[in-house]
Every structure is written in structure tokens, then in C-alpha cells.
TORTIZA-196832 format. One record per residue (C-alpha): residue number from 1; residue in one letter; x, y, z. Coordinates in steps of 0.05 Angstrom, whole numbers. Layout:
BEGIN
<atom seq="NUM" type="A" u="X" v="Y" w="Z"/>
...
This chain:
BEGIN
<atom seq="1" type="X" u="25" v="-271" w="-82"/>
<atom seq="2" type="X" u="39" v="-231" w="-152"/>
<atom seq="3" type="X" u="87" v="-167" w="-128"/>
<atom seq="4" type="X" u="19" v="-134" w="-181"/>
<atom seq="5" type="X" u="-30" v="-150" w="-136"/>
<atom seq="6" type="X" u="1" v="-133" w="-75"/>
<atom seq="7" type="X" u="14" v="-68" w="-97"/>
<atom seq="8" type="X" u="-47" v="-55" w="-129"/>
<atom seq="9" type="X" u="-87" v="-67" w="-63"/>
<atom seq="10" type="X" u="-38" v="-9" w="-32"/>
<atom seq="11" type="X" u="-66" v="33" w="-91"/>
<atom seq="12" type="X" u="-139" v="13" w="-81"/>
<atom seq="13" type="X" u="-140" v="-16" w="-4"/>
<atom seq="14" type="X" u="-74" v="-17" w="3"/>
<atom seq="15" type="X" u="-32" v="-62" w="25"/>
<atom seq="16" type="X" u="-70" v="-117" w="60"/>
<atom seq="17" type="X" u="-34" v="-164" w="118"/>
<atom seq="18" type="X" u="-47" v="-219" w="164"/>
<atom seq="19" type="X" u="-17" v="-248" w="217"/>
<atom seq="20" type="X" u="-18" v="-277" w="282"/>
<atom seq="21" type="X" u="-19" v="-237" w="353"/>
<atom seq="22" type="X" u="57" v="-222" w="373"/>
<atom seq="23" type="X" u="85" v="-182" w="438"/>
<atom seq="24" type="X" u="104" v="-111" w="441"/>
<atom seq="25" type="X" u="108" v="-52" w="391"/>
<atom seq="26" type="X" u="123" v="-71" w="324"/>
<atom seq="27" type="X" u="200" v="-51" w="302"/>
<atom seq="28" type="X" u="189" v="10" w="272"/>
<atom seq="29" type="X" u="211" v="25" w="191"/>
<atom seq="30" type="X" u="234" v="95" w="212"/>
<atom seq="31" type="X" u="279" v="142" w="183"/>
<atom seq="32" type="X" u="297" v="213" w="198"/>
<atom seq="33" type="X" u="324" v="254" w="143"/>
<atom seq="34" type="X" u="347" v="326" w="164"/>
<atom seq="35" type="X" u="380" v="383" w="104"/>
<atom seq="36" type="X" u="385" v="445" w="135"/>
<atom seq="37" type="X" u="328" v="473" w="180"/>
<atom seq="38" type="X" u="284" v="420" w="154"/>
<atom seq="39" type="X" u="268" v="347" w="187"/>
<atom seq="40" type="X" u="226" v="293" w="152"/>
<atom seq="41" type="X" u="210" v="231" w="179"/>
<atom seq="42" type="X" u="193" v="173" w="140"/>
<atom seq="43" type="X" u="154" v="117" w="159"/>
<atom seq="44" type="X" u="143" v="48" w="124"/>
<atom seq="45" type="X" u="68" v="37" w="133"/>
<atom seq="46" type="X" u="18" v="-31" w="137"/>
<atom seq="47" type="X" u="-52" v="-4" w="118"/>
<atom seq="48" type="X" u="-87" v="-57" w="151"/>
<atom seq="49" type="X" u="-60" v="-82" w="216"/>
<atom seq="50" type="X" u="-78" v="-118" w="282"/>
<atom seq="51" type="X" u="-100" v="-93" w="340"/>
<atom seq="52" type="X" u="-46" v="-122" w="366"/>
<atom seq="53" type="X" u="4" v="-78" w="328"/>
<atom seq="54" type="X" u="-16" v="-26" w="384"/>
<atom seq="55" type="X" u="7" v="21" w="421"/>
<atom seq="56" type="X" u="67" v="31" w="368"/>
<atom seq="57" type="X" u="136" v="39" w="394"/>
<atom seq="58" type="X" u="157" v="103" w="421"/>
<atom seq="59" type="X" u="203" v="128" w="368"/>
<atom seq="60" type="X" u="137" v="130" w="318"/>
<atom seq="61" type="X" u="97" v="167" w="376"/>
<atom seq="62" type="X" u="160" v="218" w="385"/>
<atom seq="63" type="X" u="160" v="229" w="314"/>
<atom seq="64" type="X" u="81" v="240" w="308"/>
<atom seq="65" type="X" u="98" v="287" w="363"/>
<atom seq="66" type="X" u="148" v="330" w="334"/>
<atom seq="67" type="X" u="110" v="332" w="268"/>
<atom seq="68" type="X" u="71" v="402" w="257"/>
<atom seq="69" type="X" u="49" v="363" w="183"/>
<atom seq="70" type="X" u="32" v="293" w="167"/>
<atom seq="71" type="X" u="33" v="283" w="92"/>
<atom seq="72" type="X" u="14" v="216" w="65"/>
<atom seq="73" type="X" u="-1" v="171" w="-10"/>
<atom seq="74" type="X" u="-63" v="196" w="-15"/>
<atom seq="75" type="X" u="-94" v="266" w="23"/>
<atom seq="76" type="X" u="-149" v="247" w="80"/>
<atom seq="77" type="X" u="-203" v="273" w="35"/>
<atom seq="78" type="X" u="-184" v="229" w="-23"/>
<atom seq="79" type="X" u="-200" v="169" w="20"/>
<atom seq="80" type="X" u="-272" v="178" w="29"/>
<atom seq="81" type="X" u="-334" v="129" w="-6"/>
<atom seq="82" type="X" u="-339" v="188" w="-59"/>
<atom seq="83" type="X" u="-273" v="201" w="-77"/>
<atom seq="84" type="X" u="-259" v="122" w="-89"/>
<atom seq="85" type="X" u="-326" v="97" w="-111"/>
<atom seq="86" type="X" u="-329" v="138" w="-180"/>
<atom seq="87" type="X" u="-267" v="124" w="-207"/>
<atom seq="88" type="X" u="-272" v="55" w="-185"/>
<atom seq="89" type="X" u="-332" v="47" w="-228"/>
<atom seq="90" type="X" u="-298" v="86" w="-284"/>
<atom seq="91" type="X" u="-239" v="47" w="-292"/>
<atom seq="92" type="X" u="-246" v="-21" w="-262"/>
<atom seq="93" type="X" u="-324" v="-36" w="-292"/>
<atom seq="94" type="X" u="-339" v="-51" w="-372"/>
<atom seq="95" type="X" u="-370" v="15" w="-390"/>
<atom seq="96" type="X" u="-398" v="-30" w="-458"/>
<atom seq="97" type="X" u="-454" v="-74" w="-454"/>
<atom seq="98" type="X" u="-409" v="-116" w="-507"/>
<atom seq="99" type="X" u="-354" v="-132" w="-462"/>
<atom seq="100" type="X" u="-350" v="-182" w="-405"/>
<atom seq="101" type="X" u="-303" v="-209" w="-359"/>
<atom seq="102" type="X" u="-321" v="-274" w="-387"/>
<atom seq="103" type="X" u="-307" v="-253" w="-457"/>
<atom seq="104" type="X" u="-244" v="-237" w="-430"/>
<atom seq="105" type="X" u="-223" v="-300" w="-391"/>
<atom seq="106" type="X" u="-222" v="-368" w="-421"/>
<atom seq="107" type="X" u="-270" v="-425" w="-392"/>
<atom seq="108" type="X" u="-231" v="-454" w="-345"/>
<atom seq="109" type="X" u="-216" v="-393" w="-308"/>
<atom seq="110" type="X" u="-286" v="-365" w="-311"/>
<atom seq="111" type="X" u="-308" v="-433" w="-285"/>
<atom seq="112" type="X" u="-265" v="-423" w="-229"/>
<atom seq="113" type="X" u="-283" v="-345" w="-212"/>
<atom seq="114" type="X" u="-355" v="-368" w="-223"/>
<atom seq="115" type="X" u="-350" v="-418" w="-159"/>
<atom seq="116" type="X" u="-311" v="-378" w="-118"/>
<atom seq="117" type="X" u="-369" v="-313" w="-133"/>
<atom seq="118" type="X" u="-421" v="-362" w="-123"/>
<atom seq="119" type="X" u="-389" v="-395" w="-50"/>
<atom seq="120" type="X" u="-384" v="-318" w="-32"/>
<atom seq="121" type="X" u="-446" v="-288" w="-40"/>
<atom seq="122" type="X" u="-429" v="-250" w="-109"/>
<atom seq="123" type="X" u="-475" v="-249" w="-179"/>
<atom seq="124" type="X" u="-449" v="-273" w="-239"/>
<atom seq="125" type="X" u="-477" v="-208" w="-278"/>
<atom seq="126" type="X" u="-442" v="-158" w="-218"/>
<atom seq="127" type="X" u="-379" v="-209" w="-229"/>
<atom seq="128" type="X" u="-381" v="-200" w="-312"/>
<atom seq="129" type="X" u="-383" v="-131" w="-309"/>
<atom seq="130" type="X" u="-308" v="-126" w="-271"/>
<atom seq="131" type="X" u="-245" v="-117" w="-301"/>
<atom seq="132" type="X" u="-198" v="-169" w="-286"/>
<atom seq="133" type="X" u="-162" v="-119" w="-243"/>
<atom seq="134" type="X" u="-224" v="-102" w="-197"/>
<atom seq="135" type="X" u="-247" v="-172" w="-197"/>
<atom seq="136" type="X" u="-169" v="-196" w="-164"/>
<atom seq="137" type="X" u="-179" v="-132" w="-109"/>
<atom seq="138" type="X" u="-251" v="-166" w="-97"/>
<atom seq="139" type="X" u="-226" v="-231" w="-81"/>
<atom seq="140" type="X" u="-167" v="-197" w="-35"/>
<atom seq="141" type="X" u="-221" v="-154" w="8"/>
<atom seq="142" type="X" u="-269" v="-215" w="11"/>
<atom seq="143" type="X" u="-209" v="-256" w="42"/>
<atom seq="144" type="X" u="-178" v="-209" w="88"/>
<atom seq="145" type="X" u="-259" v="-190" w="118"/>
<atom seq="146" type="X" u="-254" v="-266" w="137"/>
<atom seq="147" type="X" u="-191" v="-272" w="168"/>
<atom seq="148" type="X" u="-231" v="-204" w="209"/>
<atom seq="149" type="X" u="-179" v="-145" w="188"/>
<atom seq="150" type="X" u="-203" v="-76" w="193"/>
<atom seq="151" type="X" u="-186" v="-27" w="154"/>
<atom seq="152" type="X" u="-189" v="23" w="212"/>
<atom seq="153" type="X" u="-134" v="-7" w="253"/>
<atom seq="154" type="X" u="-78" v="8" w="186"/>
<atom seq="155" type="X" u="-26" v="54" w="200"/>
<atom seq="156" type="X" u="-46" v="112" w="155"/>
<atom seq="157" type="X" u="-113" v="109" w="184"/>
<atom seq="158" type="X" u="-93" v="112" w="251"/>
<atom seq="159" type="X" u="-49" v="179" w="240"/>
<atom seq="160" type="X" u="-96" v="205" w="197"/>
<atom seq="161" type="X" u="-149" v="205" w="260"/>
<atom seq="162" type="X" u="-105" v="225" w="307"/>
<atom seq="163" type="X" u="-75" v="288" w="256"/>
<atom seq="164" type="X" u="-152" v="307" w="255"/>
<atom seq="165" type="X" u="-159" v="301" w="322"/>
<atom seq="166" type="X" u="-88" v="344" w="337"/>
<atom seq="167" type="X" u="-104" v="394" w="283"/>
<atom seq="168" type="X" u="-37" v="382" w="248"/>
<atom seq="169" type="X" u="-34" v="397" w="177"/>
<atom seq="170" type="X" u="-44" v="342" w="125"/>
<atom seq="171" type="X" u="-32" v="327" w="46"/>
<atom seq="172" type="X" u="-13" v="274" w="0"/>
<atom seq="173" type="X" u="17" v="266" w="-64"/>
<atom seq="174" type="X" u="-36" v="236" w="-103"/>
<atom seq="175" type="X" u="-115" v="232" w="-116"/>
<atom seq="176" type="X" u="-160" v="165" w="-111"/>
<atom seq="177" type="X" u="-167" v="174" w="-178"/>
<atom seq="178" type="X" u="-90" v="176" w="-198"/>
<atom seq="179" type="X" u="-79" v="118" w="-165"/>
<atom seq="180" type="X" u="-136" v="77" w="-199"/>
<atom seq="181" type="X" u="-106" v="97" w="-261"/>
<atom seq="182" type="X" u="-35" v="71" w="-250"/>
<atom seq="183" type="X" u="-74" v="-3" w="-236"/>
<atom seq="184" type="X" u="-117" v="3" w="-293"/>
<atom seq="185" type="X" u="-67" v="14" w="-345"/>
<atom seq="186" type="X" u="-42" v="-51" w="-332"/>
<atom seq="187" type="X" u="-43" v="-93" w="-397"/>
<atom seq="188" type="X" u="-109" v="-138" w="-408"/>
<atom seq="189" type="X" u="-63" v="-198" w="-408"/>
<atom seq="190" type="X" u="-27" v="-181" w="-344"/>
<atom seq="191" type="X" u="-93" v="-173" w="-316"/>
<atom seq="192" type="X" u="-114" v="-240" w="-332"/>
<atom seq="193" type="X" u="-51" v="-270" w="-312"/>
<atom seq="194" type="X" u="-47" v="-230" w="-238"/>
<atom seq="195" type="X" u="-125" v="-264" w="-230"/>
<atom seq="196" type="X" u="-100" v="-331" w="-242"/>
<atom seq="197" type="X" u="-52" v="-333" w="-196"/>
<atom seq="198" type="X" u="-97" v="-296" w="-143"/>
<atom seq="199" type="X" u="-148" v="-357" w="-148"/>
<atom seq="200" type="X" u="-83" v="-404" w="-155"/>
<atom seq="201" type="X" u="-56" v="-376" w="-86"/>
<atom seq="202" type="X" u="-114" v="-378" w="-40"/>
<atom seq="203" type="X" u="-101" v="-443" w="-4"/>
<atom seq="204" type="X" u="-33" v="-407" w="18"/>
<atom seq="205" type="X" u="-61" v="-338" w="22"/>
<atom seq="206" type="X" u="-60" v="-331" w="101"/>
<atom seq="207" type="X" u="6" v="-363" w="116"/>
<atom seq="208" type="X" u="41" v="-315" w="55"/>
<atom seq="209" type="X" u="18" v="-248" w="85"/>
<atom seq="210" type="X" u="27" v="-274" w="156"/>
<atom seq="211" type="X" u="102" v="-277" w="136"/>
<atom seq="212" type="X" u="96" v="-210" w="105"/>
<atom seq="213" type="X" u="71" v="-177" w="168"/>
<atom seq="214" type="X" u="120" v="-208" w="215"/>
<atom seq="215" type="X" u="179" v="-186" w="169"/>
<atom seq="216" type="X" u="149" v="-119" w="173"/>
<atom seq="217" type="X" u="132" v="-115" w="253"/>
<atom seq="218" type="X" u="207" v="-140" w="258"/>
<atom seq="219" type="X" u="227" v="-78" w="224"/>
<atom seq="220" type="X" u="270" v="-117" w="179"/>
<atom seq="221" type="X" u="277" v="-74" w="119"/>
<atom seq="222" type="X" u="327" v="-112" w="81"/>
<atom seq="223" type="X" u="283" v="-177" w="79"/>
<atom seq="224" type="X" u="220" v="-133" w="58"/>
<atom seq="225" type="X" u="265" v="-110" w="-12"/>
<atom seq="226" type="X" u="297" v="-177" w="-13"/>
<atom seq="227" type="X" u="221" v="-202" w="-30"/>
<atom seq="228" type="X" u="201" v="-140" w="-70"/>
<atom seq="229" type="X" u="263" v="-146" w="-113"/>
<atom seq="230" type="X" u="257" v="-228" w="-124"/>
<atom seq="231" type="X" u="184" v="-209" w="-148"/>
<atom seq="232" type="X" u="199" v="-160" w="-195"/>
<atom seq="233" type="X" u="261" v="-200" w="-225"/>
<atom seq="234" type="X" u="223" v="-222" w="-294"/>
<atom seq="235" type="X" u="170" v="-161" w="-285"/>
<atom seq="236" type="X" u="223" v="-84" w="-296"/>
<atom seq="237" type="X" u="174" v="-47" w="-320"/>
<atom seq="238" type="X" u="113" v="-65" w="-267"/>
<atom seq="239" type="X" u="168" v="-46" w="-226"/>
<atom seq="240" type="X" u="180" v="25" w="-264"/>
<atom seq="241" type="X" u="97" v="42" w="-255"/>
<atom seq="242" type="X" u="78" v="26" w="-193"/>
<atom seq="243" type="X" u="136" v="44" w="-154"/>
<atom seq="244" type="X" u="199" v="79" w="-182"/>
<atom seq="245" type="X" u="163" v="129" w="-226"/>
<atom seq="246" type="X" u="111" v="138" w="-164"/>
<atom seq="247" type="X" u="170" v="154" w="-114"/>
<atom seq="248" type="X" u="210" v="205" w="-163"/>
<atom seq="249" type="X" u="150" v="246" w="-172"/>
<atom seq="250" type="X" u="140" v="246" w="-96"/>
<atom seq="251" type="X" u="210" v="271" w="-77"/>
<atom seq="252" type="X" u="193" v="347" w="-112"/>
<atom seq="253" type="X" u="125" v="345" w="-79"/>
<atom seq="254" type="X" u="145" v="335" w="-20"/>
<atom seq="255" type="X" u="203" v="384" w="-29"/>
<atom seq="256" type="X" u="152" v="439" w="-38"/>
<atom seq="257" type="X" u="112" v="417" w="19"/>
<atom seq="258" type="X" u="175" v="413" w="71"/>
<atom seq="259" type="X" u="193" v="490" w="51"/>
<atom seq="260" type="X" u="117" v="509" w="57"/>
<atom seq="261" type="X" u="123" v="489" w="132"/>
<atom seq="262" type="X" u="164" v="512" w="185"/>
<atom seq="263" type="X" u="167" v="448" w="224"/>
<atom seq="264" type="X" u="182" v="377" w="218"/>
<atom seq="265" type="X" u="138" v="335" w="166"/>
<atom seq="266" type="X" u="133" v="262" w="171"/>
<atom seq="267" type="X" u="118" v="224" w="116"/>
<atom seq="268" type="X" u="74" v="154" w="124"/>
<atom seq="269" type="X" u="77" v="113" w="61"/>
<atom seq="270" type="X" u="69" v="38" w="41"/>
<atom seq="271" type="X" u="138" v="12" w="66"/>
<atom seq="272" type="X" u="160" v="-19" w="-6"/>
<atom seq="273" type="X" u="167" v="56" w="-27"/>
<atom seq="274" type="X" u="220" v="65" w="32"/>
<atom seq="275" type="X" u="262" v="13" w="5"/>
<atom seq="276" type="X" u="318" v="-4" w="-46"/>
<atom seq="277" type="X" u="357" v="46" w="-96"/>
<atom seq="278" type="X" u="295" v="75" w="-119"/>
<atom seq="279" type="X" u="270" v="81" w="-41"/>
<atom seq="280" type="X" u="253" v="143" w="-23"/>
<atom seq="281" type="X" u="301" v="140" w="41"/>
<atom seq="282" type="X" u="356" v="139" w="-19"/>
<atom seq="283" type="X" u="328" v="183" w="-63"/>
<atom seq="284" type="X" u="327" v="231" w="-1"/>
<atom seq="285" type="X" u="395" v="227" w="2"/>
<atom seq="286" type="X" u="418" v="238" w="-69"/>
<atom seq="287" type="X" u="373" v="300" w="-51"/>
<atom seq="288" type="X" u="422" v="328" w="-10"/>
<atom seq="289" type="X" u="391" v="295" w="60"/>
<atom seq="290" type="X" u="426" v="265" w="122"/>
<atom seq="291" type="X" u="385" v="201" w="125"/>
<atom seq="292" type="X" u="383" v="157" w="184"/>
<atom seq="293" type="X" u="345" v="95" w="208"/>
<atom seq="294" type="X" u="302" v="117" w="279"/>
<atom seq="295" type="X" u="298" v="52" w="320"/>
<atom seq="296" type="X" u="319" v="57" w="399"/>
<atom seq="297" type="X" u="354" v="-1" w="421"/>
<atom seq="298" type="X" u="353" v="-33" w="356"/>
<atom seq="299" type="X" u="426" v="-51" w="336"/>
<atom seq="300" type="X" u="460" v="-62" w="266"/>
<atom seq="301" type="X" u="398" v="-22" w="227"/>
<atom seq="302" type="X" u="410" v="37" w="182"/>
């Protein structure tokens, strides 16, 4: 699948995965960064899991446990209906009766989008009135809801029920609508490109994100940048948006955050943001952090 799309659904959805059932607690994408009196965890998150994903392994539970703040992408409160539904409509539907998704598509592709709307219960005039963008995310949520993933089993969820629950302290670093912004200022043509290759990958959908979500349950965070970097080869500046720009901003929010507390934070992001150069695990570090990897009884991780 485009690196685009996949990272677009973390904006919108977030990142979506399938697989099949596998033993045990997944390997967690844990690390513990410590400068001073202050500890922050950081975990690589999957939005949308399996129930088989659970329980989680015990290093993740400890460090839920120790947290007295839980911050993640987006606040709690920025996940709700209203805080996604009216900026959704805002930037990802034609606000002039003159423009179209057809009118931006040519005939072949429209053809295409037209039978796959029509085999899955969608309009043509609700289809013609989505940006390219929107209509790609469509497609992704219609696919996953078949292959039965629920958006309540994903990570962030999860921790975001049981902080509620606890009474620990939440945030995030960005709004619904902040997000939605960073996907919608993708260029028209990139747009039209990314939904190609959405419709073009369907017959391999399942078995790519099935590989995605066992190289994440096997905690293996060099194989997870090994794919992020091979996708973003040809693509520097998609790269620049969604995540390096995202990730600097984050480190002096969450900064602030860490001081405002006294207690340990964790921090439960999409696990591409972890990774790589421009991860926040190393941009921790060049911020004056001890960083290690949390994984008992794993060997050779860091």
C-alpha cells in the first residue's frame, strides 16, 4: 500500500491492520527515556488491533502503571463524532456545486470507483462530492469493517478507556482538525495517484497489512523503518509532512507537558513516529535523554 495512505488513515482512523490470530502478548515497541527526575515512556501504537493482541505484555502494563499522565496524537476529546465529523466535511467534501470527484478523475478511474461504490452500498452523488483523499480513507474503512476490525480494540483506544477509568491525566499534541489538514494539503495529483493505487491494491490488501501487523506484534522495529524508509525513497517531502515535521513539533510539547507533571508520562503514538533519525526515540536523545528499548526477555533490541 502507498506509505500516503497508510499514514493518512493514522491521521483520520489511523493506522488500520489485519492479521491472523497469533499466541501471546504482542512484543512490545517500548522505550523508556529518563533526563533528570523525569521518565517518559514511549510506545509504538496499532490503532486497530485484534482481540487477540490482548492482554499486552507486562512491560506495557508496568509502564501504564507507573504513568501518573498518558499523552497521546490526538487528546481523548478530539476523538469524538463532533470533533472529526466537521472538519471532515470541511476539508475532504467539494464545498462547490461545480466541482466533482469525477471532474477530477479521468474515465477509467471513475469507472472503476463507480463499481466498487456501487458493489458497496455507496451513491454516486455521496461518491462525487469526496475529495480524492476522503474517497481512498472510504475505501480503507469499508475494507477493514469486512475483514471485522474494531476500532475499539486499537491501542490508543484501549489506554485511553482505561486512563478514564484510572483518572490519570491525559493530552495530545494535536486537534482532529490539524490532522485533517496535514492530509488535505496533499497535492490534487497526489491525491489521484494514492486512489489509484488504493483500487490497484485491493486484491492484495489483506495479505499486505497482515505482514504489517505481524512485524509490529514481533516488536521488530528495524523491519517496520526498513518498509517506511523503502516507501518514502522517491516521495522526501511526503516524508517531511506527515512525519518529520509532525515529530519535531511534538518533542517541545511534550517537553512542557513532562515538566508540568511530577511523575512519569508515557507517550502512545503510531509506531512509524518511534522510528528512524527523525524517530522520536532519537530525537529524545539529541534532547538530552537516556533512551532505552523496554522488552523483558527480549534479546539483541535497543
Amino acid at each position: 500500500m502507498n506509505v500516503r495512505l497508510r499514514i493518512a488513515l493514522c491521521l483520520l482512523l489511523s493506522l488500520l491492520l489485519a492479521g491472523t490470530a497469533l499466541a501471546g502478548p504482542p512484543t512490545p515497541l517500548l522505550w523508556k527515556a529518563t533526563r533528570g527526575d523525569a521518565t517518559v515512556y514511549l510506545l509504538g501504537s496499532m490503532h486497530i488491533l485484534l482481540a487477540t493482541d490482548y492482554p499486552l505484555s507486562q512491560d506495557v502494563d508496568k509502564a501504564y502503571r507507573d504513568a501518573k499522565q498518558v499523552l497521546f496524537e490526538m487528546p481523548p476529546d478530539e476523538m469524538s463524532p463532533l470533533s472529526v465529523l466537521g472538519p471532515t466535511a470541511t476539508l475532504g467534501m467539494y464545498q462547490d456545486p461545480s466541482q466533482s470527484l469525477q471532474k477530477d478523475l479521468d474515465p477509467q478511474t471513475w469507472q472503476r470507483l463507480q463499481a466498487y461504490a456501487h458493489a458497496n452500498g455507496m451513491s454516486d452523488f455521496m461518491l462525487s462530492r469526496m475529495r480524492p483523499w476522503l474517497a481512498s480513507l472510504t475505501i480503507l474503512a469499508l475494507e477493514m469493517k469486512k475483514l471485522s476490525y474494531d476500532p475499539n480494540l486499537g491501542l490508543d483506544k484501549h489506554f485511553m478507556d482505561q486512563a478514564q477509568a484510572d483518572h490519570k491525566q491525559t493530552g495530545g499534541f494535536e486537534t482532529a482538525e490539524q490532522q485533517l489538514r496535514i492530509i488535505a494539503s496533499t497535492p490534487l495529483a497526489e491525491q489521484v495517484r494514492d486512489l489509484r493505487q488504493m483500487l490497484d491494491d485491493l486484491p492484495k490488501f489483506g495479505n499486505k497489512m497482515s505482514q504489517m501487523h505481524a512485524t509490529w506484534r514481533n516488536g521488530d522495529a528495524d523491519g517496520l523503518y526498513r518498509e517506511e524508509a523503502k516507501e518514502y525513497k522517491d516521495q522526501p517531502e511526503t516524508m517531511q509532512r506527515l512525519i518529520v515535521s509532525r515529530n519535531r513539533a511534538w518533542v517541545p510539547q511534550l517537553d512542557r507537558m513532562v515538566a508540568a507533571v511530577h511523575g512519569k508520562t508515557l507517550v502512545i503514538v503510531g509506531a512509524l513516529h518511534l522510528l528512524g533519525p527523525d524517530g522520536l526515540v532519537e530525537l529524545l536523545r539529541k534532547d538530552g535523554y537516556r533512551v532505552e528499548r523496554v522488552c523483558t526477555g527480549c534479546v539483541g533490541l535497543r
